[in-house]
Structure formats: structure tokens, C-alpha cells
N, C-alpha and C positions, 0 to 999 in steps of 0.2 A: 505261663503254664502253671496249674493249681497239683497240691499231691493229691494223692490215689486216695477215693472214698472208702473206706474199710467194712466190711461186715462184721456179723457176732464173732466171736473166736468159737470155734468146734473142735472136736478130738478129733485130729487125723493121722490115718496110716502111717508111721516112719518110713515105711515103704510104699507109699504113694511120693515121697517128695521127691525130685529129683533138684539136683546141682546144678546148676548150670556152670559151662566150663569160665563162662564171661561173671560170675558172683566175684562182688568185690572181693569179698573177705575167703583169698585162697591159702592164705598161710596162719598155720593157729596155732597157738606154744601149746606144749601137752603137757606142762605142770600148770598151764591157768585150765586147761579142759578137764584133768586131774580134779582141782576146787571146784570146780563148777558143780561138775557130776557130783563130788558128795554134798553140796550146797543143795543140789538139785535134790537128793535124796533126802537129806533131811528135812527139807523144808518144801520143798515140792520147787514147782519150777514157775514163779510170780511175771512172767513176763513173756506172753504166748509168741511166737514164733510168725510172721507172716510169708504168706504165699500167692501167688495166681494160679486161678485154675486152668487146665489145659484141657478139660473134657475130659470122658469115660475115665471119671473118676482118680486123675492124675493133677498134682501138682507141680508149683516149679518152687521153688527156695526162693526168696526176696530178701528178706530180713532174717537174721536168728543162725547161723553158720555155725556159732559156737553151742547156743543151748540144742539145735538139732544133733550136732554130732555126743552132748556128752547124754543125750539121751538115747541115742544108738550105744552106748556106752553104758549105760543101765539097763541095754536090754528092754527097754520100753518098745510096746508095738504101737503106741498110740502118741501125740504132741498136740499140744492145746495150738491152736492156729488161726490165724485171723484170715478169712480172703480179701484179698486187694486186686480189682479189677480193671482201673482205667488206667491210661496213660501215662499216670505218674507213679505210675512202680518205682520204675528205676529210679528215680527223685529218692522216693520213699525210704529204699534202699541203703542208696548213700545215705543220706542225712540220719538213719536209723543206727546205721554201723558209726557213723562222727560220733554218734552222741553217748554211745558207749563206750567199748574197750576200743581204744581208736585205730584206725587202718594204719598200717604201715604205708612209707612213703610211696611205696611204687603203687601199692593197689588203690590207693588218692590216687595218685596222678591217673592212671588205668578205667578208675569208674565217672572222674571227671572228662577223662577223653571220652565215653561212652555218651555223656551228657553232651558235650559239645556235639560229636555226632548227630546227637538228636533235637541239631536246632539250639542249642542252649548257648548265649554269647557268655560273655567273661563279666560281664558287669552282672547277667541276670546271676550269675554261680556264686560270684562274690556277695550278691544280696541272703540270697540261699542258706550259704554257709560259712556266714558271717566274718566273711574275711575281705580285705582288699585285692583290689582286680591284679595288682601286681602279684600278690601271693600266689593268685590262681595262674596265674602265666608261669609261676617259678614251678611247680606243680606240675604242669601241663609240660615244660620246659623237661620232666624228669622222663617222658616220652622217647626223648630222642636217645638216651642213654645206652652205649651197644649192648645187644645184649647180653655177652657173657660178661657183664659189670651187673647186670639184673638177676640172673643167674647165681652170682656170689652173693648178691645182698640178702638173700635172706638170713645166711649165716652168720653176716655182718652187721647185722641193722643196730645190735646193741650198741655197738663200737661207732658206726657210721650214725651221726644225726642227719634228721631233716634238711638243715641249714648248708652242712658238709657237702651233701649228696647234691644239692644244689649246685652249690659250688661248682662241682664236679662234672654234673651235666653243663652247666654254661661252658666248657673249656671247648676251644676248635682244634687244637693241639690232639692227633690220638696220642701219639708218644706220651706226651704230658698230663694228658688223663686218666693213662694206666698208670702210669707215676706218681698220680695224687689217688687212683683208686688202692694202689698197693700200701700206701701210706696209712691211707683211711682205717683201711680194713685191717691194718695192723696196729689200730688205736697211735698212730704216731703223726696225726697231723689235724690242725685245727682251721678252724674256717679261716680265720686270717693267713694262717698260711698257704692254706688252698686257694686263696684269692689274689695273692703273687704270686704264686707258680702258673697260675691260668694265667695271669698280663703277662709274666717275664714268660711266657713261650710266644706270644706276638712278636711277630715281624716288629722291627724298632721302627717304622714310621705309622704303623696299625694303631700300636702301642700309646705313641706321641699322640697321635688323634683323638684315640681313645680318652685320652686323660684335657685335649681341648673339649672335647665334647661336655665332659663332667664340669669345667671352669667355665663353660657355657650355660650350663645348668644354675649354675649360681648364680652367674651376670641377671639372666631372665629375672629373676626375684627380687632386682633390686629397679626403684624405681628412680629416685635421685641417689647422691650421696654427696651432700653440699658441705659436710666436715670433714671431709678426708683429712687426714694429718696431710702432711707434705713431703713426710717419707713415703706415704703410700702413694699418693697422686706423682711421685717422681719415678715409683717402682713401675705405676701402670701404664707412664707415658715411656716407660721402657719396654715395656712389656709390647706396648702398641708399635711402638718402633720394629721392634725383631717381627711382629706378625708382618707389619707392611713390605721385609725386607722378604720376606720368604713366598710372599703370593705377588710379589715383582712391582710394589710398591703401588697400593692402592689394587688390585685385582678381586676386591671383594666380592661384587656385588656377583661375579662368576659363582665365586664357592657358597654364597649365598644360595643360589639358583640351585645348590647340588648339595644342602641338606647341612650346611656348615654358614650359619649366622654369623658375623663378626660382629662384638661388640661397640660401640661407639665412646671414644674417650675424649674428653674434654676438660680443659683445663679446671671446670669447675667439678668432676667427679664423673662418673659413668652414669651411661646412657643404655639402658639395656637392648638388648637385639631387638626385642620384641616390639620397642617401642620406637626404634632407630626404623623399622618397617611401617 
């Protein structure tokens, strides 16, 4: 998918634009619209506004949320404007509001879910805007979020970081996520700690798994390991021990089948799952 071809920029009506209710950029500090507008007044306004046209002489906002309102704030009847036509508005959009005063976490996550909507996978978003496909999932991830925790963020967003708020959507726990939201928003809790309180509300066998899964994660990356000291290669054939005792000695290739690789341990160092297949 390519962005939206642009036209000249033209004066248009402040009152031809309209909002749409789906515009990323729904929440705006009013001491940065405060600078703006006299920014905008001294020196005029260096950065036209875009739009699509909707017919008989109406537009729609795409880009510009901030410089459009502190010109309605000046009283201006008129905004320098660019039209943007094809398909890649919404592209346009987004990427227009990153590159400035940058969105607040929710309205990310909110104009990337629109994207996705439209066709767009996580790898093409990640290329987009310039982040890692995992980024874009924690993003997207901030979707599920109830919403009167969405509700409160706006008045918390100083206090609440990106990373936090993350945090906080990954939890399955509600109990435990109003408890890391009430924390948050009262500047008294940090991502490390929000990311024990999400494990320690699992179930203890969820939990357990959880933390196989991640020691599985590391097995994969390793290809041999032919120097093991001999305290380690004594800790792993312990460690192999208690797995074999707990999947009824030797049961693997079951939990194999069901999304849980076992590593392979041999006297002369590890074998990783990956390659144990």
C-alpha cells in the first residue's frame, strides 16, 4: 500500500473541515494549543494542514488536529490545506501525527487498529513506522484495555508511561489490573513492578509454565554448548531429571505436539528443541 498523492495546499474554510469522530489525534493539551496559536500568530502557520475532499465543497481533517483547532482559536476563517485523495489518507495520517507531537498511547494503539482493519499486517506497520513487529502487537495489545482504565488515561498519561500501560494491558487478572491501574495512576508503581504483579496473579501452575516457556526461549539459541563447566552440565542433568519426573518420565514428545518443545540434554552440553526436531 503507497501514501496518499497530495495536491497544492489552498486556503480553506475552518468551517468547511469537519472532524471525524475516528481522527487519531482526539486529545490535545491546551497549554501546547495555548503556544501554538501564538506561534501561529507571530509567525504565521509554516505547516499546511491536510484534508480529503468530500464534495459540495466540504472537507474531512486527516492530518493537522492541533494547528486546525488553534486556528479556530485565532479566529481565522480560512487554513492553508493540502488535499489528499487516494487510499492512503489514513497511512498519511498516522505517520503525519508520529512525526510531530506524538500521539498518546491509546490513540497509537486506536489509529493502528484502524490500519489493520484496512488490510495492513504487523510486519507491513512495523516497516511503516519504523518500529518492531513486536512493538506493534504491544500497541495493538493496548486495544483490549477495559474501558474505564481508557477513560482515566487521559488524565493519567503524564504519570502512566507507554511501557507501564503495556504492562498493564498484558494482565488476565481484572482484580489485578485495577490494582496495577490504581497504582499507575497514582505514580506509585513501575514497569518492573507491574510485571510481578501480572505473573504473581497467575494461577501457580500458568505461572510455572509461563517462566518454562521463556527458559525454552533461550534453550532455542543455543546451538551446542561443548564447555559447559560441570557444575552447569550437573545443574541441567538435574534440571532434566525433575522435567522427566513431572511429564511421567519421558512423556515428551506429547507436550511436544501441544506447543511445549523439551529440550534435549546430553552429557556433552544442550541440544536445543529446535534442533532436537
Amino acid at each position: 500500500m503507497s501514501l496518499a498523492a497530495m495536491g497544492d495546499a489552498a486556503c480553506i474554510a475552518v468551517a468547511a473541515i469537519a472532524v471525524p469522530d475516528s481522527h487519531a489525534r482526539r486529545r490535545i493539551d491546551g497549554d501546547g494549543l495555548d503556544l501554538l496559536a501564538r506561534s501561529i500568530e507571530e509567525v504565521g502557520l509554516l505547516q499546511p494542514i491536510m484534508v480529503r475532499p468530500l464534495g459540495n465543497g466540504r472537507y474531512e481533517l486527516l492530518a493537522g488536529a492541533r494547528r486546525l483547532r488553534a486556528m479556530q482559536a485565532l479566529g481565522r476563517a480560512g487554513v492553508p490545506a493540502v488535499p489528499v485523495t487516494n487510499e492512503g489518507a489514513a497511512v498519511l495520517s498516522l505517520v503525519e501525527n508520529m512525526q510531530r507531537q506524538g500521539l498518546d498511547a491509546l490513540e497509537l494503539a486506536e489509529a493502528l487498529q484502524r490500519l489493520v482493519e484496512r488490510g495492513w499486517g504487523r510486519e507491513a506497520l512495523a516497516r511503516l513506522v519504523g518500529r518492531s513487529t513486536s512493538w506493534i502487537g504491544d500497541m495493538l495489545g493496548l486495544n483490549r484495555l477495559p474501558d474505564w482504565i481508557k477513560m482515566e488515561y487521559p488524565q493519567a498519561r503524564r504519570v502512566v508511561s507507554r511501557s507501564l500501560l503495556v504492562e498493564i494491558a498484558r494482565g488476565r487478572d481484572a482484580s489485578a489490573q485495577a490494582e496495577m491501574w490504581r497504582q499507575a495512576a497514582g505514580g506509585a508503581l513501575t514497569v518492573r513492578q507491574a510485571r510481578r504483579m501480572r505473573r504473581e496473579a497467575l494461577p501457580a501452575v500458568p505461572r510455572a509454565l509461563s517462566a518454562v516457556r521463556r527458559c525454552v526461549r533461550q534453550l532455542d539459541r543455543i546451538d551446542t554448548a561443548p564447555d559447559l563447566a560441570e557444575k552447569d552440565r550437573s545443574a541441567l542433568l538435574a534440571l532434566r531429571d525433575r522435567i522427566d519426573l513431572l511429564l511421567g518420565a519421558g512423556g515428551g514428545g506429547e507436550d511436544e505436539a501441544r506447543g511445549f518443545p523439551v529440550g534435549r540434554l546430553q552429557a556433552g552440553g544442550v541440544v536445543a528443541a529446535a534442533d532436537a526436531r
